[in-house]
C-alpha positions in Angstrom: 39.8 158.7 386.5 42.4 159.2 388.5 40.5 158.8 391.8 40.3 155.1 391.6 43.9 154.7 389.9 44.9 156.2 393.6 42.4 153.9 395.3 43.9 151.4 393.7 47.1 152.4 395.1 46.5 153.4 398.5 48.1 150.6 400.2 51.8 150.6 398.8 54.5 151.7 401.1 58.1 152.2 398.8 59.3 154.0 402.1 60.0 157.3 400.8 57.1 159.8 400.4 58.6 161.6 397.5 58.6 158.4 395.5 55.0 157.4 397.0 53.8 160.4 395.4 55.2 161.0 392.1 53.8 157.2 392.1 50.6 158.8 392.7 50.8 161.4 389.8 52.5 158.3 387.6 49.0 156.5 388.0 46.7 159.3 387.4 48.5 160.1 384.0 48.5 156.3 383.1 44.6 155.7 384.0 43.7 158.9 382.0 45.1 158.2 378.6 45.1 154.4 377.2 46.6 152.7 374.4 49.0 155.7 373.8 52.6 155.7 374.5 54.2 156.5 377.6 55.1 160.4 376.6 51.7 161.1 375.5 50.2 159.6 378.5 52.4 161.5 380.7 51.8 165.1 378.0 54.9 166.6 378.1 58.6 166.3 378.4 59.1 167.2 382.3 56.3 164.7 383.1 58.2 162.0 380.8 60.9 162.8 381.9 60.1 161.8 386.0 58.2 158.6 384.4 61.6 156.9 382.8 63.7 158.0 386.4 60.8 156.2 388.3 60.7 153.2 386.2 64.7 153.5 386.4 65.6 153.8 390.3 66.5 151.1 392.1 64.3 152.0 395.2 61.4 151.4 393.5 60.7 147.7 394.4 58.3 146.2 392.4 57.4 143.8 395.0 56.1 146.4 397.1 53.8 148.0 394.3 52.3 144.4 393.9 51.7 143.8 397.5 50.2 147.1 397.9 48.0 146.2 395.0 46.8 143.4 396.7 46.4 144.7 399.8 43.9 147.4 398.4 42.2 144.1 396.5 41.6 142.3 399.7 40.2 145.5 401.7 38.0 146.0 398.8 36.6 142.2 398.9 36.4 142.9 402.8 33.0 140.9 403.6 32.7 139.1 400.6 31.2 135.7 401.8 32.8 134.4 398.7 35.8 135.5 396.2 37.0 133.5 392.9 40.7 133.2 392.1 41.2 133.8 388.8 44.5 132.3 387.7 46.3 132.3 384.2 49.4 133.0 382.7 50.4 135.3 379.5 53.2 136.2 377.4 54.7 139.7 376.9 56.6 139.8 374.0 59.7 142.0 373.6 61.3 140.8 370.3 60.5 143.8 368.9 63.1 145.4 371.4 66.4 143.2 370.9 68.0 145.9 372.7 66.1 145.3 376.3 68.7 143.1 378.4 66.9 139.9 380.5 64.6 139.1 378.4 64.0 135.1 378.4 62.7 132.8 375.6 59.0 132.5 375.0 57.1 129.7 372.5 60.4 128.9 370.4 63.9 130.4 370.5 63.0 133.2 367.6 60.7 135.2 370.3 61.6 136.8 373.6 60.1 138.3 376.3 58.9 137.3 379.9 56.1 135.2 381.5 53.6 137.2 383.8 50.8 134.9 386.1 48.2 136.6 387.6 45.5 136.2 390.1 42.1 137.9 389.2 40.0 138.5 392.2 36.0 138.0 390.5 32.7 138.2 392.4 30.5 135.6 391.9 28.1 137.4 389.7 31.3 138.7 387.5 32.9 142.0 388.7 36.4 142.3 388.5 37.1 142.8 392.2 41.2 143.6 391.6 44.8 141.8 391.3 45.2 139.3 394.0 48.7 138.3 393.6 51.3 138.5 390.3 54.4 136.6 389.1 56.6 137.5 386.4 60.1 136.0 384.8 62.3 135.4 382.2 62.8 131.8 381.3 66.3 130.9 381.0 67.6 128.6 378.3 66.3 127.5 375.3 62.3 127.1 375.1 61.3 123.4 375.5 64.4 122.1 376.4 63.4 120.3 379.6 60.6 118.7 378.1 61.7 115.5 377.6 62.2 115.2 381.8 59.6 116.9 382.7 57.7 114.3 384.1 61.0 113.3 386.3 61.6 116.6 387.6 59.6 117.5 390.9 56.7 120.2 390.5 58.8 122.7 392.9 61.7 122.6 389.8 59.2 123.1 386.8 57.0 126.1 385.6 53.8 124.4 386.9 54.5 125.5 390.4 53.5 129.1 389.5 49.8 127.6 390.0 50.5 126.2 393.6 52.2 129.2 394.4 49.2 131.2 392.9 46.8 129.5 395.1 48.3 130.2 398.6 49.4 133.2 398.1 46.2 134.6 396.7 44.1 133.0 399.8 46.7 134.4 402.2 46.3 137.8 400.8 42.2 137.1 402.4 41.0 136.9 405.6 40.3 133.3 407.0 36.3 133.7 406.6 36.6 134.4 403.4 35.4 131.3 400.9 38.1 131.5 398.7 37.9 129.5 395.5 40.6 129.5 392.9 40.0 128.6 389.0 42.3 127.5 386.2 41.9 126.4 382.8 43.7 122.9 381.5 47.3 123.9 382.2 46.5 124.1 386.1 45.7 120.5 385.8 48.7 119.4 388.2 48.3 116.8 390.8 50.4 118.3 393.5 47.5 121.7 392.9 44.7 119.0 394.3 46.8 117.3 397.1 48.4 120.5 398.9 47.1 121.4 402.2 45.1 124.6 402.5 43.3 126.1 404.9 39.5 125.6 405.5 37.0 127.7 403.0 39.8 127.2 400.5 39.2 125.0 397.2 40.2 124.4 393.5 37.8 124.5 390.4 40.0 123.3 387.3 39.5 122.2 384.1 41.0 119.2 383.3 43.4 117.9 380.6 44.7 114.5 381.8 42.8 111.3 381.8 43.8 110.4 384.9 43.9 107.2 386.8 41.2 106.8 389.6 40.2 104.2 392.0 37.2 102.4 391.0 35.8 99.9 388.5 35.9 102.5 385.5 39.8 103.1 386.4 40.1 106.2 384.2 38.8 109.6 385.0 36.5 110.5 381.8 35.2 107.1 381.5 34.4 107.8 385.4 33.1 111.3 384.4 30.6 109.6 381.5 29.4 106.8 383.9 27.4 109.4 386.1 23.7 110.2 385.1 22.7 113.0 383.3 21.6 115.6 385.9 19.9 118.3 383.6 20.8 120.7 380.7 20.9 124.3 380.6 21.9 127.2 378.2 25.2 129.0 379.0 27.2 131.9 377.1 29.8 131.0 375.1 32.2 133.7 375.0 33.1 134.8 371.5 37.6 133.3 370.3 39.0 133.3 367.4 37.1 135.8 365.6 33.7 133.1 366.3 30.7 135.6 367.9 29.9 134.1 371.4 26.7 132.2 371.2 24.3 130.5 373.5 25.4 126.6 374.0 22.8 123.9 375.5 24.7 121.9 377.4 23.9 118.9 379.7 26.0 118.2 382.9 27.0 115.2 384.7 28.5 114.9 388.5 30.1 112.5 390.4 33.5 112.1 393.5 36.0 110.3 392.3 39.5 109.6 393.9 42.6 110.3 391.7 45.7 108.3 391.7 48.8 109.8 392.4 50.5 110.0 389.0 52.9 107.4 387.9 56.6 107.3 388.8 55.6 108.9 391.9 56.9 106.9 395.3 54.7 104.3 396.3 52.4 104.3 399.1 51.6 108.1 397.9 47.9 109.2 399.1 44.7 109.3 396.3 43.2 112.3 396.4 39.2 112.8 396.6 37.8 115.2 394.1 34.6 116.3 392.7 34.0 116.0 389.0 31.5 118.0 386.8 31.2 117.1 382.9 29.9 119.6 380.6 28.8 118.9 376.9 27.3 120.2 374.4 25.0 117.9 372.8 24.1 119.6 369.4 26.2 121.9 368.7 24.9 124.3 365.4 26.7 123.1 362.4 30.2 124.5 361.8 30.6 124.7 366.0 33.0 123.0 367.9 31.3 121.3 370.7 32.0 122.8 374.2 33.1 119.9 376.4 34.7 120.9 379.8 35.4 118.4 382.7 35.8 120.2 385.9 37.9 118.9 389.1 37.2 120.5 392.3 37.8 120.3 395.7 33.8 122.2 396.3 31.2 119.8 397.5 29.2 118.2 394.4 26.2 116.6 395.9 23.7 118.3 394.0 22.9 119.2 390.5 22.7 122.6 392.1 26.3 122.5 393.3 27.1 120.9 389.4 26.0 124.2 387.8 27.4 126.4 390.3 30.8 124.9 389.2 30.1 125.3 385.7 28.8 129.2 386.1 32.3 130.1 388.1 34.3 128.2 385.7 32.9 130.2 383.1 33.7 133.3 384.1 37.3 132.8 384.2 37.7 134.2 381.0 37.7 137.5 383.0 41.3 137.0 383.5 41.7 136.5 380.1 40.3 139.8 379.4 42.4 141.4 381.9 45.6 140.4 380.0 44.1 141.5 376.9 43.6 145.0 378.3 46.6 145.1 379.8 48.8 143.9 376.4 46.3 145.5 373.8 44.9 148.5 375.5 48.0 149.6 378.0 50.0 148.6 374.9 52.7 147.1 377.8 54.4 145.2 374.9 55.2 148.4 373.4 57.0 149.8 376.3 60.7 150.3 375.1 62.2 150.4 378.8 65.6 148.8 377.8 66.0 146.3 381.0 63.9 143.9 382.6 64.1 145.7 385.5 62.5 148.8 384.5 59.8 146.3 382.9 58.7 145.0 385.9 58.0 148.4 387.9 55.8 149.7 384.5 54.5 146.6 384.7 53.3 146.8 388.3 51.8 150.1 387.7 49.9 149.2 384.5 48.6 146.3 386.2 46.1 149.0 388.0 45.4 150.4 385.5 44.1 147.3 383.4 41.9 146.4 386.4 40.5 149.7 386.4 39.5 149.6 382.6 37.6 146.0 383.3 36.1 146.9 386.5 34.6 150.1 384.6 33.2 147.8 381.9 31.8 145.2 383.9 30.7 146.9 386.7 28.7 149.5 383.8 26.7 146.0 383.2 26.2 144.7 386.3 25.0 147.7 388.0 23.5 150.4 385.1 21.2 152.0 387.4 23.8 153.2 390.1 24.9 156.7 389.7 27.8 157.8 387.5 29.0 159.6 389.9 30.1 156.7 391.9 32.9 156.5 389.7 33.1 159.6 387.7 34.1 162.7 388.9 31.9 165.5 389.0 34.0 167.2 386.2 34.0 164.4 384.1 30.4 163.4 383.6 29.6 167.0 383.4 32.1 167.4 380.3 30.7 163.8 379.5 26.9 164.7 378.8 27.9 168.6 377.2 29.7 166.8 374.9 26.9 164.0 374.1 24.3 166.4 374.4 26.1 169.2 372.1 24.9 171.6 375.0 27.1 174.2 377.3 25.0 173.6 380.2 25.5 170.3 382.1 22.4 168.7 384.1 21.6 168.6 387.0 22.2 165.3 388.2 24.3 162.5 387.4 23.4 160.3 385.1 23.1 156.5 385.4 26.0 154.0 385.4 24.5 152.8 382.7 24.3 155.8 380.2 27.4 157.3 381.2 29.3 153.8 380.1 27.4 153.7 376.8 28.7 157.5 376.3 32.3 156.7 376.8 32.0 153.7 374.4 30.4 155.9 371.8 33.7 158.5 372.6 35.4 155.4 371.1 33.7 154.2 368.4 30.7 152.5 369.6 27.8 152.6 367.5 25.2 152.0 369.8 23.0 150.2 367.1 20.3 148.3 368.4 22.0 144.9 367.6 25.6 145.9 369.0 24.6 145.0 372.2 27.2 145.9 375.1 30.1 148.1 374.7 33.5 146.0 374.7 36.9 146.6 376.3 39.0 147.9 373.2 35.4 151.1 372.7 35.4 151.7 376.4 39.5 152.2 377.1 39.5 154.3 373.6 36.5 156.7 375.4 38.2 157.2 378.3 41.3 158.4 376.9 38.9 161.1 375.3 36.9 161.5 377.6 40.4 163.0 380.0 40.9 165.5 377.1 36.9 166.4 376.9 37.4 167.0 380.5 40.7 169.0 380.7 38.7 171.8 377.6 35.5 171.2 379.9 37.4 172.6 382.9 39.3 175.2 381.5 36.8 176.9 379.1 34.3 176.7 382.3 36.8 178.1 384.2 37.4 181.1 382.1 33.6 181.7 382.1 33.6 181.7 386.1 31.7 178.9 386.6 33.2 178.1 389.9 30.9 174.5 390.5 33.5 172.9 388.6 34.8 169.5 390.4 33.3 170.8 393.6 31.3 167.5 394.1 
């Protein structure tokens, strides 16, 4: 596993080779062992030990770890025709730690901790390409205390800029040819997100949350929305929240162009801006359900029922991002970290951020492509230790197995049951496996080793 924890890595420069590579060692020990702590991901004290002086030394810039993240992201999308931006924003809560300095207020003045936005590169059929660009702070006085002006305050002074930001810095990370399109749930509803120049290929797919003001006889923009004809009805994946199972959801979908007002209070004379507009309902929903309703806005042409559902398929798979943070707070355990400074934070932070993609990528890429080889991914040594160990058998075979096995075998290193109901393997099975499968591997190689089997991790 640590092969693709330095893939992911390749591109950051910190300007000093000694730091580049105990980086290097950093990431293999954190993408073999998940959901542990820091010392037992590293295994020993000397290993610790240089983890806690990396996290602590002032030439380590975070910055550079981030950009170097993305950098690797964008050579690995390198002729994509198309890339989705998945933005969203989490909390990392440190009240646990009273003793870390910097840490800012969070939902209400009793919990502390920073705020972390990232940028999710996705395919369009749902791989987890990598991190496109990340933000982190600590808010600074008391939480909600600017409400109340919020609406007087310019974008550039409140929170909501993180999304504008977001967006050109994830398309600049790109090259020009590349359609880039970025999605964001309600929250990313901000007007100054529609009207901001960007470059051509470049577009916005967000949910929305205001009932804006549009030009037109209907005047408002869900009553705009309604107004359009049915278009068709499909079935679509409802992902599973709040302890609901995900479910299939028939849902009808309406499209129309609409131009939005600027919002009130703004100085006159200020330009409408044209947008496309996709409602999603559920009709019927099974009893006990709430109804899924989205209303997309989008900057993507919406001439078609075609280019309706296209919207509503990329706007459903920006849970992904979700997922990401979940892995990175629940299965890199990031929350637990007891680093003492905010400082410190950010560069563990950097580096986990890898490491989360990896764990998704591994997962989704397992579904999307089961018949590729394990080997693709897996090192030689590890699916070798991998099917001896499933197989109860000393001799490994011949060939690697598929993608598709090899991921159901790491889940069932984690729990997975592999009933024929339980369907796919989640995230929290999967990170769990790997972190045995690195200690089936390191017996593997050792006891084969002592028996003088030399074709250990020689392919």
């Amino acid at each position: 596993m640590a092969a693709w924890a330095a893939e992911a890595m390749r591109g950051v420069g910190l300007g000093d080779k000694r730091l580049e590579r105990r980086l290097l060692k950093l990431m293999g020990d954190l993408a073999a062992r998940y959901a542990v702590s820091l010392p037992q991901a590293c295994g020993d004290w000397a290993a610790t030990k240089a983890a806690y002086r990396f996290f602590d030394n002032e030439a380590v810039d975070a910055a550079l770890v981030r950009s170097g993240l993305a950098g690797a992201t964008a050579a690995r999308i390198e002729g994509l025709p198309v890339v989705l931006g998945m933005s969203d924003t989490t909390s990392l809560d440190y009240s646990g730690h009273p003793a870390t300095a910097g840490l800012g207020v969070l939902e209400n003045r009793w919990r502390h901790g920073v705020l972390l936005h990232s940028v999710l590169a996705v395919s369009p059929d749902g791989v987890p390409l990598g991190v496109l660009w990340q933000q982190w702070w600590a808010r600074e006085g008391e939480a909600g205390g600017q409400r109340a002006t919020r609406k007087q305050r310019p974008t550039a002074d409140k929170e909501s800029q993180k999304w504008l930001t977001a967006e050109r810095e994830a398309v600049a990370a790109l090259a020009p040819e590349t359609v880039v399109v970025t999605v964001g749930d309600r929250e990313s509803d901000v007007f100054d997100l529609f009207a901001q120049p960007r470059r051509a290929g470049a577009h916005v797919l967000v949910r929305g949350s205001w009932d804006r003001r549009v030009e037109g006889p209907e005047q408002h923009l869900w009553a705009a929305a309604e107004a359009a004809p049915e278009a068709g009805r499909q079935e679509i994946l409802v992902p599973g929240k709040d302890r609901l199972p995900e479910r299939q959801a028939e849902v009808s979908v309406r499209f129309t162009t609409v131009a939005l007002c600027p919002p009130r209070g703004r100085p006159k004379g200020g330009a409408a801006v044209a947008m496309g507009v996709v409602l999603v309902r559920e009709e019927a929903p099974p009893p006990g359900a709430k109804p899924l309703e989205w209303l997309l806005l989008t900057t993507l042409a919406v001439g078609n029922a075609e280019e309706a559902w296209r919207c509503v398929e990329w706007y459903r798979l920006r849970w992904l991002v979700e997922r990401y943070h979940y892995v990175l707070k629940s299965g890199c355990a990031v929350e637990k970290l007891q680093l003492r400074t905010v400082d410190r934070l950010e560069r563990a932070l950097a580096c986990y951020s890898a490491v989360a993609w990896g764990v998704l990528w591994l997962t989704y890429n397992g579904r999307r492509e089961p018949d590729a080889p394990a080997s693709a991914v897996l090192a030689r040594e590890e699916w070798q230790a991998l099917m001896c160990y499933a197989a109860r058998s000393a001799q490994p075979p011949a060939h690697a197995p598929t993608l598709g096995v090899a991921m159901r075998e790491i889940a069932k290193l984690g729990g997975f049951l592999a009933r024929k109901g339980d369907g796919e393997p989640g995230l929290a099975v999967i990170w769990r496996g790997l972190t045995r499968l690195h200690d089936i591997t390191t017996a593997y190689v050792i006891f084969r080793a002592e028996r003088g089997d030399d074709d250990v991790g020689n392919g």
